[in-house]
C-alpha positions, 0 to 999 in steps of 0.5 A, spaced: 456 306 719 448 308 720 445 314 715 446 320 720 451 318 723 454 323 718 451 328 721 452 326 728 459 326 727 459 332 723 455 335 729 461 334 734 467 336 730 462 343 730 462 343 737 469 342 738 470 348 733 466 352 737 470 350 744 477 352 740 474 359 737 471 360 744 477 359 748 481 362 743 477 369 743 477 369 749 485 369 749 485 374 744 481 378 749 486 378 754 492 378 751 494 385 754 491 384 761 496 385 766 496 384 772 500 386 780 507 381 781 504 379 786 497 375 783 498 370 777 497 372 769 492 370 765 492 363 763 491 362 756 486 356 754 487 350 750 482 345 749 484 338 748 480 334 744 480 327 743 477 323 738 470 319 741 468 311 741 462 313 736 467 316 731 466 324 732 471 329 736 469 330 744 473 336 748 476 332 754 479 338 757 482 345 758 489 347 758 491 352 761 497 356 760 503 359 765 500 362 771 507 365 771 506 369 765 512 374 764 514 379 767 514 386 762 516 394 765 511 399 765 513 404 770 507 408 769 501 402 771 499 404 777 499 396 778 507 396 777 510 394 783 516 398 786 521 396 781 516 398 775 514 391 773 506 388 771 505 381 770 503 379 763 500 373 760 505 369 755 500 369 750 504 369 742 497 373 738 501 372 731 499 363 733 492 365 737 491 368 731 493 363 726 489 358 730 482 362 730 484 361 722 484 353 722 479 353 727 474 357 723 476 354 717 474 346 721 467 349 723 466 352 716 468 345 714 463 341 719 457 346 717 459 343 710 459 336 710 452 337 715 449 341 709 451 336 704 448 330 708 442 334 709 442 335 701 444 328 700 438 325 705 432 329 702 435 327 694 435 320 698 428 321 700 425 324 693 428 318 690 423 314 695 417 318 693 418 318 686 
């Protein structure tokens, strides 16, 4: 392991974690989105990560959830079909939710061992000019 491979591994896992709270924002946002019967629901994202040749996390991909959605009544929504339903997406906020928390804590996490590298590389360099 090369000395800033730490950071270069560190910086991934950044990256990934700001893929995953990306999406999951953006999932969060439109968990009450409705659409017509007739379109698809909101697609929930969910990256998929995979670990890289050179140590790190890389994001391979987005999942996308069910098109389908599920179907909920609200008569009163002018996007309702003629028997009262809109089309939801099948998103569960309490696990969105519990996700954004491990998601920030991973990104918390990675900022951590980059400043900590970053400490241990200038401590390094001052043994070198003592």
């Amino acid at each position: 392991m090369g000395a800033f491979d730490l950071l270069r591994i560190a910086g991934s896992s950044l990256g990934m974690h700001q893929t995953w709270l990306d999406a999951l924002a953006n999932n969060i946002a439109n968990v009450n989105t409705v659409t017509s019967t007739s379109q698809s629901a909101f697609q929930a994202q969910m990256p998929i990560v995979r670990s890289a040749a050179d140590g790190g996390v890389e994001v391979a991909g987005i999942a996308l959830g069910d098109p389908q959605g599920r179907l909920v009544q609200d008569p009163d929504n002018p996007l309702a079909d003629a028997d009262g339903y809109v089309r939801a997406p099948d998103i569960d906020l309490a696990s969105q939710m519990t996700q954004l928390v491990m998601a920030q804590r991973g990104f918390q996490a990675s900022v951590q061992v980059t400043k900590d590298a970053q400490d241990i590389y200038n401590a390094a360099l001052q043994i070198g000019r003592s």
